[in-house]
matplotlib code that plots the C-alpha trace (Angstrom):
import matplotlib.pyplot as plt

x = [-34.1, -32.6, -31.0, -29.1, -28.0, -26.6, -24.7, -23.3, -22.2, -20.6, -19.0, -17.4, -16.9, -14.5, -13.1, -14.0, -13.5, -16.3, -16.8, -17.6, -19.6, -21.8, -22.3, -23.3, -25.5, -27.2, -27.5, -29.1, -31.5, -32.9, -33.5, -35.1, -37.0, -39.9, -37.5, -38.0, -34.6, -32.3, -28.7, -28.4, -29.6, -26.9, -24.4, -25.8, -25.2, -22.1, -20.8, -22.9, -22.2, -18.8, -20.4, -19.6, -16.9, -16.4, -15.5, -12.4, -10.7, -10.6, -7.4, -6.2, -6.1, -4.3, -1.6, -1.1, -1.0, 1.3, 3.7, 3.9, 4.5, 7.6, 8.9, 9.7, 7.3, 6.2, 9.7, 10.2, 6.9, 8.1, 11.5, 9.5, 7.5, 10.2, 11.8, 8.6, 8.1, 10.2, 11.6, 8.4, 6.4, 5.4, 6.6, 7.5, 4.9, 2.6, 5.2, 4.0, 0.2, 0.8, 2.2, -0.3, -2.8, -0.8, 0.4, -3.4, -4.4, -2.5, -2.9, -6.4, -5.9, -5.9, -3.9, -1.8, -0.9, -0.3, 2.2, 3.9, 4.7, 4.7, 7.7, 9.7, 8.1, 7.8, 11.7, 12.8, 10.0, 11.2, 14.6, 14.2, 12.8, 8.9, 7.0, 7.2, 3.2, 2.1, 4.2, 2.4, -1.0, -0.6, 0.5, -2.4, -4.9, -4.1, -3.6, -7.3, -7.5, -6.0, -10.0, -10.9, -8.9, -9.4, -8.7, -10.7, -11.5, -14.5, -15.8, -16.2, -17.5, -20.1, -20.9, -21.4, -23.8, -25.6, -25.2, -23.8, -21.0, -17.5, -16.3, -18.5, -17.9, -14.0, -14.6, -16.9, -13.7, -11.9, -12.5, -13.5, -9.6, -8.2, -10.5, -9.9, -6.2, -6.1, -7.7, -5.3, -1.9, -3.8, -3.8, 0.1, 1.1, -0.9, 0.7, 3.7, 3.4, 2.5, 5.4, 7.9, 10.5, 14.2, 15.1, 18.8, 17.4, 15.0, 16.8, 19.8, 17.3, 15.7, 19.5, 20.3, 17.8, 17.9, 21.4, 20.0, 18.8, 15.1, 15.8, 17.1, 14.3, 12.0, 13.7, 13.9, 10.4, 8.7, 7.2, 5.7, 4.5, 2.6, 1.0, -2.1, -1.9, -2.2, -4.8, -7.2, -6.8, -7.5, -10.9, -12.0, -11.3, -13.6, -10.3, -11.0, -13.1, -12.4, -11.7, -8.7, -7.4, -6.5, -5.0, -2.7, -2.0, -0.4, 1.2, 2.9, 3.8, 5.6, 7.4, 8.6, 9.5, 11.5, 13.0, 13.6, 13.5, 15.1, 13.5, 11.6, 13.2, 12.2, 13.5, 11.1, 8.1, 7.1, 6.6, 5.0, 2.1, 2.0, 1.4, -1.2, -3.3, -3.2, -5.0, -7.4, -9.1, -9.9, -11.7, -13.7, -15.0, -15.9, -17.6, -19.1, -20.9, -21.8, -23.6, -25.8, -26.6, -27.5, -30.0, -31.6, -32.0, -34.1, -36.0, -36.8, -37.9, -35.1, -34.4, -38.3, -38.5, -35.2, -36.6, -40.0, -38.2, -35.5, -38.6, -40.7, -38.1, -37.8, -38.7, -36.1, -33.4, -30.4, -31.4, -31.8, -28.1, -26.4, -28.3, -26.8, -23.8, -23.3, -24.5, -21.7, -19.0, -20.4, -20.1, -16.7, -15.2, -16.6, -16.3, -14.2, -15.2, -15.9, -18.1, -20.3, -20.8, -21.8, -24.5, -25.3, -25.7, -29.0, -29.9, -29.3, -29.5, -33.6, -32.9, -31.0, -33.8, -36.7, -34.8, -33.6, -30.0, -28.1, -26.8, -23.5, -23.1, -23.7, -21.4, -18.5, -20.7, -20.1, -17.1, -15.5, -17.5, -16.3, -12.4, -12.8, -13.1, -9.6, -8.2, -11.1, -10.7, -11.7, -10.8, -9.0, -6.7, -4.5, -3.8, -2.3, -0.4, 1.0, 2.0, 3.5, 6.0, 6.7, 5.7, 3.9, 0.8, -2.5, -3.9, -1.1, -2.1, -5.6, -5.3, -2.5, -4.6, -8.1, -7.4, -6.3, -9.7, -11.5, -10.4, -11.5, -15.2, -15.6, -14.8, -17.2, -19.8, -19.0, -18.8, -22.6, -24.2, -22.7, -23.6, -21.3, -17.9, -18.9, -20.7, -19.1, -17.2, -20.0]
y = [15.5, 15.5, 18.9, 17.8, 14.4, 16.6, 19.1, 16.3, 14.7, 18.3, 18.0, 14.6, 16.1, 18.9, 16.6, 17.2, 14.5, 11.9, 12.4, 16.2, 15.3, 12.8, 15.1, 18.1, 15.7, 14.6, 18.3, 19.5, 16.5, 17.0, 20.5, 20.2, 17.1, 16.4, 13.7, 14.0, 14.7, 17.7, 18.9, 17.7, 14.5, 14.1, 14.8, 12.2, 9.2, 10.3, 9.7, 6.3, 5.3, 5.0, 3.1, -0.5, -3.3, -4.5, -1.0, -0.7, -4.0, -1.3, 1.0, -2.0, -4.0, -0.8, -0.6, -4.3, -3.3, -0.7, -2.0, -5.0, -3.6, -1.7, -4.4, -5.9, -9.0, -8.7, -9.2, -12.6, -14.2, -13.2, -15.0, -18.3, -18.4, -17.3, -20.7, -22.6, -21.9, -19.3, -21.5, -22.3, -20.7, -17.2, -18.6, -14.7, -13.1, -15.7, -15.5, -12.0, -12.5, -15.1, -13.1, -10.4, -13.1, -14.1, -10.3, -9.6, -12.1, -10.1, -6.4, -6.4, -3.5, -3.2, -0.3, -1.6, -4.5, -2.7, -0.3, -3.3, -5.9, -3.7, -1.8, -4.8, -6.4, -3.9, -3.5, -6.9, -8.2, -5.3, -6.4, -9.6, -8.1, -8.3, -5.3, -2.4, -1.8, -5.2, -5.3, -2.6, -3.2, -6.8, -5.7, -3.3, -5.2, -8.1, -6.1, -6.4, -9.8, -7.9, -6.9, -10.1, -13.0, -12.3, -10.5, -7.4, -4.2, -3.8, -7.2, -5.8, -2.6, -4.9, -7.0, -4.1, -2.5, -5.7, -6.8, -10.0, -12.2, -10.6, -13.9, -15.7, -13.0, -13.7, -17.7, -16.5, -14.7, -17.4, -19.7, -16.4, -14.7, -18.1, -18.7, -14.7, -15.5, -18.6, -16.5, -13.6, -16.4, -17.7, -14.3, -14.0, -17.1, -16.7, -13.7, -15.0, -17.9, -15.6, -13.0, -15.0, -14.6, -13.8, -17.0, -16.9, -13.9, -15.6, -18.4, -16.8, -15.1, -18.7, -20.9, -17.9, -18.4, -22.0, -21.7, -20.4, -24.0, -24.9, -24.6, -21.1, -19.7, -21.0, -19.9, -16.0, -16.1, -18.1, -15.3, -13.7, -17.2, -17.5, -14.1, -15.2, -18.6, -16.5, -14.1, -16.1, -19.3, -17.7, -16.5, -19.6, -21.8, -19.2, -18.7, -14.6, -11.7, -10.1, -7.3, -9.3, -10.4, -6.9, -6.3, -9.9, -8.6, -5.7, -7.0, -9.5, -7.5, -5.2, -8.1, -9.9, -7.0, -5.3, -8.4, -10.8, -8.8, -6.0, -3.7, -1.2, 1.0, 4.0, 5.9, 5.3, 3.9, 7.5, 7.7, 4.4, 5.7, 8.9, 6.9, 4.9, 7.9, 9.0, 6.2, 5.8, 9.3, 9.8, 6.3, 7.2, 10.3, 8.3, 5.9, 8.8, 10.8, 7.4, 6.1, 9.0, 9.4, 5.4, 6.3, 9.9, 7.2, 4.9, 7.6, 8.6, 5.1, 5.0, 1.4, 0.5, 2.8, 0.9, -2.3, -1.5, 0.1, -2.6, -5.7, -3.8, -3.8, -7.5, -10.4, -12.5, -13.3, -13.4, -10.0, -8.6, -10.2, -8.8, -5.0, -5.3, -6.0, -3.5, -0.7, -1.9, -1.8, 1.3, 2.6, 1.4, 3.5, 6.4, 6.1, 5.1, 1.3, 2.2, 4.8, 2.5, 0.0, 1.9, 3.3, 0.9, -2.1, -0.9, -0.2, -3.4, -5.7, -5.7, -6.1, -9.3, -10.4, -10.1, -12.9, -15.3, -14.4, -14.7, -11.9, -13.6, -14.3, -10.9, -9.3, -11.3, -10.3, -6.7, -6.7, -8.2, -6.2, -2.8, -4.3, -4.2, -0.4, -0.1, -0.1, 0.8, 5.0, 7.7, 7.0, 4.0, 4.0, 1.1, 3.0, 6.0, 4.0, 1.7, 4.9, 6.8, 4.1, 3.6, 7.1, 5.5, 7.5, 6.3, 5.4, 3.5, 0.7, 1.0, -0.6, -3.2, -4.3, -4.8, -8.5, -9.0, -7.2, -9.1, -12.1, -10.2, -9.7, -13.6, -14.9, -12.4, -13.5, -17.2, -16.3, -14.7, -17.2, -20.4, -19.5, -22.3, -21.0, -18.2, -20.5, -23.8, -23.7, -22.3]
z = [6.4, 3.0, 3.3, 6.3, 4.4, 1.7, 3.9, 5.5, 1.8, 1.3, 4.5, 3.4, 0.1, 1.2, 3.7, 6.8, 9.8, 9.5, 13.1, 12.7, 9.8, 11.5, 14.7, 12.5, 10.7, 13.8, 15.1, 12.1, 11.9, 15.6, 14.3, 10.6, 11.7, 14.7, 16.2, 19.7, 20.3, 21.7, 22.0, 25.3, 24.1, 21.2, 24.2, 26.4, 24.0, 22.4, 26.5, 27.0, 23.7, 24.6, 27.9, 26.7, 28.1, 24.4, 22.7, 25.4, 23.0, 20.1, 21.6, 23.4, 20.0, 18.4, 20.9, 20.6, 16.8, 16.9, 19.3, 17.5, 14.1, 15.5, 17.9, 14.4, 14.6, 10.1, 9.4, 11.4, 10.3, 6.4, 7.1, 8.2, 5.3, 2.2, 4.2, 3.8, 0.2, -1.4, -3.8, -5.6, -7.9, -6.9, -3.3, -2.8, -3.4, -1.5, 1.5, 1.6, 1.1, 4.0, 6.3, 6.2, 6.8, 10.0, 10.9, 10.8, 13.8, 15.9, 15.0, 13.8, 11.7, 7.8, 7.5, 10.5, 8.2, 5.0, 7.0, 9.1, 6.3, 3.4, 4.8, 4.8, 2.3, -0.8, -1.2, -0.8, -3.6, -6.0, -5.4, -6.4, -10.1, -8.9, -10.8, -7.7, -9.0, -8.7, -5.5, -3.7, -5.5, -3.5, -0.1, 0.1, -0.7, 1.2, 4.1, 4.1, 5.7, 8.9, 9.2, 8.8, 10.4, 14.2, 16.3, 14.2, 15.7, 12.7, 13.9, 17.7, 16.3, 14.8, 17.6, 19.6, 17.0, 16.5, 19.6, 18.9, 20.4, 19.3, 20.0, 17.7, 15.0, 15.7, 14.8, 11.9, 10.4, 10.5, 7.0, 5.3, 6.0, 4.8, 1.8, 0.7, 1.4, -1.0, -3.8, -3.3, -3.7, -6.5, -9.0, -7.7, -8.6, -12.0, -12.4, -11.7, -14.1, -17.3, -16.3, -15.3, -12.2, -11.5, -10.2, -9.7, -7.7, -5.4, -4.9, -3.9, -1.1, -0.4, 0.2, 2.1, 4.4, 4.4, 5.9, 8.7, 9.4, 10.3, 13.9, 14.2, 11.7, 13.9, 17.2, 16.1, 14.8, 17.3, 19.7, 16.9, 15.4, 19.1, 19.7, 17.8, 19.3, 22.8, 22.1, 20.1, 21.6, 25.0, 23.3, 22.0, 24.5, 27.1, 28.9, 28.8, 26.8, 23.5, 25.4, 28.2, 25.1, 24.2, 27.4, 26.6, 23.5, 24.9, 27.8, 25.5, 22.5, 25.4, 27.4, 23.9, 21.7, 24.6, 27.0, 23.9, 20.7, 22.3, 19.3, 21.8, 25.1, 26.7, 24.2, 21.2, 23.9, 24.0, 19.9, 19.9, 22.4, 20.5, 17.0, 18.8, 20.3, 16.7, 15.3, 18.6, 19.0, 15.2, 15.7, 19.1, 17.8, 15.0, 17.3, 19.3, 16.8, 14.6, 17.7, 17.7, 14.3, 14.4, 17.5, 15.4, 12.5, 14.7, 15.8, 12.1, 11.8, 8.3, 9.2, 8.9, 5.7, 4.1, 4.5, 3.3, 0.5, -0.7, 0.1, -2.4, -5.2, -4.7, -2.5, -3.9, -1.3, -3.5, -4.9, -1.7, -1.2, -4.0, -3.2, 0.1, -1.5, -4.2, -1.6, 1.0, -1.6, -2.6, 0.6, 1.3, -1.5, 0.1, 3.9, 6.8, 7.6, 11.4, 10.1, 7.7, 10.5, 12.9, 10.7, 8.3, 11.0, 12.4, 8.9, 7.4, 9.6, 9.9, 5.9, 6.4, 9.2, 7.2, 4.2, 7.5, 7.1, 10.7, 12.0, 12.4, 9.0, 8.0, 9.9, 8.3, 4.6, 5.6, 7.2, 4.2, 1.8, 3.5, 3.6, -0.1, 0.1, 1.9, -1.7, -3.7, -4.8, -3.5, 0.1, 0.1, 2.8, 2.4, -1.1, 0.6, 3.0, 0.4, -2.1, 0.9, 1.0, -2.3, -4.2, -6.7, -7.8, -6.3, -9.9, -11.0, -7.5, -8.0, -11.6, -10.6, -7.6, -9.9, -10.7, -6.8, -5.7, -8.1, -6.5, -3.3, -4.7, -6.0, -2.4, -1.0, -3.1, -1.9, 1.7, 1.5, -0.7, 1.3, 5.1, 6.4, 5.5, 7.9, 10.6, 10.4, 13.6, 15.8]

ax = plt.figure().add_subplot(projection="3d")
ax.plot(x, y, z, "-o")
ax.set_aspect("equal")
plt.show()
């Protein structure tokens, strides 16, 4: 077993797909171990792992995303909140944070966010004299509240895994987003405070949207301001599934960015499908060969093993806690967040069982945990996105965005040592 493990780290290493990695992983376990298990076996459940009525939300939810994102939706929800607060203190720099909170209740997606509002976003703050480091560093690393605030495609991912309520997990994600949010605003405006702004700058940017009057801000950026309003209201209040919402989402982000925002025709409809398939099949082969590898796993009994292994070192629950913790931000530096749930979840999760933790509340503890890794090195994908945009080297955003993830990492801890900011609205 551990030769296979380590093929599979030099697989990763010279970066191949995760996907392929995971399936040659499994392969090689059925072989160099006595699971009961065949290749006509890994072949069966990479098909009926696929067999489930929540996973179909996942390329719904990234349509949704991607239609949105070009229909020009980031772009109106920054104008409402520069007129909200862009005179104030850092009121920039929060309008951006805040509109990646909002941006991520309707894609869903991390990198989806980071690509969406920091296009428009990165230019205008360096513009206005922000530092173009702390700029980017910020975008990216807020971008990963679009994984948290619902709707998420890692939280379905989880609830499939777990098999718990995607629903539920979308309430859970709630405070958490908002919380994680608050502490992001809070280094900016810090920041802010010690290096001083370009006010003549911003406030030329502010009165010039305040001449737009309150009325007519909110007029060109009311559909966007809705779409969430649709989709997740129609969730909570048991009006449809996870999975209809995604089929809303699209419908809507179709009907208002080409009948009222007039930003999408048949002639780039094509290239926003394209861009979508590109994001979806990378993520079902991940999905595919994951779901196999989880089931080999459980054969091999390496859940049971982990459990007995980590309750040995310690039967003190907030140990156990901050393990979990180090090994998921561990984890998330070094692999794809789809990936880590998928096989991590039935790992885990009898972990978090044994010390009374509900399985609710964990999923929010790793899906924000694994959101840290979207701008943590090596991988770190909201890092790549954010220096393709501005062509600033990947080292120089890791090191501005350390005081913004540390903020990240303190609400963390918060959200898994007080249950109720995850579970106080179910």
């Amino acid at each position: 077993m551990l030769i296979a493990f380590i093929i599979g780290i030099l697989l990763l290493a010279i970066a191949v797909p995760i996907g392929i990695s995971l399936g040659t992983i499994s392969v090689l376990l059925t072989f160099l171990t006595d699971v009961n298990a065949n290749i006509s076996y890994i072949v069966r459940n990479m098909v009926t792992g696929l067999d489930s009525f929540p996973l179909l939300a996942v390329p719904l939810f990234i349509l949704s995303g991607t239609i949105m994102a070009l229909g020009g939706m980031s772009e109106r929800l920054f104008n409402v909140f520069i007129y909200s607060f862009g005179n104030r203190t850092a009121g920039i720099p929060i309008a951006a944070i805040a509109t990646c909170l909002f941006y991520g209740a309707i894609s869903g997606s991390s990198p989806a966010t980071v690509a969406a509002v920091g296009a428009m976003a990165i230019p205008i703050l360096t513009k206005l004299g922000y530092d173009r480091g702390f700029s980017t560093a910020m975008i990216a690393t807020a971008g990963g509240l679009g994984v948290i605030i619902p709707p998420s495609i890692p939280f379905i991912i989880y609830g499939v895994s777990a098999n718990q309520s995607v629903g539920d997990l979308f309430i859970a994600g709630i405070l958490p987003g908002m919380i994680i949010g608050i502490a992001l605003m809070f280094y900016a405006y810090v920041y802010c405070k010690n290096k001083g702004e370009d006010k003549e700058k911003i406030l030329a940017v502010y009165r010039d949207m305040r001449s737009n009057g309150f009325f007519n801000t909110i007029k060109d950026s009311f559909f966007a301001l809705l779409a969430p309003v649709i989709i997740l209201g129609g969730i909570y209040g048991g009006i449809v599934t996870p999975t209809e919402a995604g089929v809303i989402a699209v419908i809507y982000a179709l009907l208002i960015s080409i009948v009222f925002y007039r930003t999408i025709n048949h002639k780039n409809f094509y290239s926003i499908l394209v861009e979508a398939i590109k994001v979806t099949v990378p993520a079902i082969l991940v999905i595919t060969a994951a779901s196999v590898f989880g089931r080999i796993l459980t054969l091999l009994k390496v859940p049971q093993m982990a459990t007995q292994f980590i309750t040995s070192l310690t039967d003190n629950k907030t140990l156990i806690i901050l393990l979990i913790i180090v090994l998921l931000l561990i984890v998330g530096m070094f692999m794809e967040v789809i990936a880590s749930i998928l096989i991590l979840t039935p790992i885990l999760l009898p972990i978090t069982s044994t010390i009374g933790m509900d399985p609710i509340h964990f999923g929010v503890i790793m899906i924000v945990a694994l959101a840290i890794g979207y701008v943590t090195p090596p991988v770190g994908v909201n890092l790549y996105i954010a220096s393709s945009m501005t062509n600033l080297p990947i080292t120089i955003i890791s090191r501005k965005a350390v005081p913004f993830i540390v903020a990240f990492i303190i609400s963390l801890l918060a959200i898994s040592f007080i249950p109720q900011i995850s579970l106080f609205f179910i």
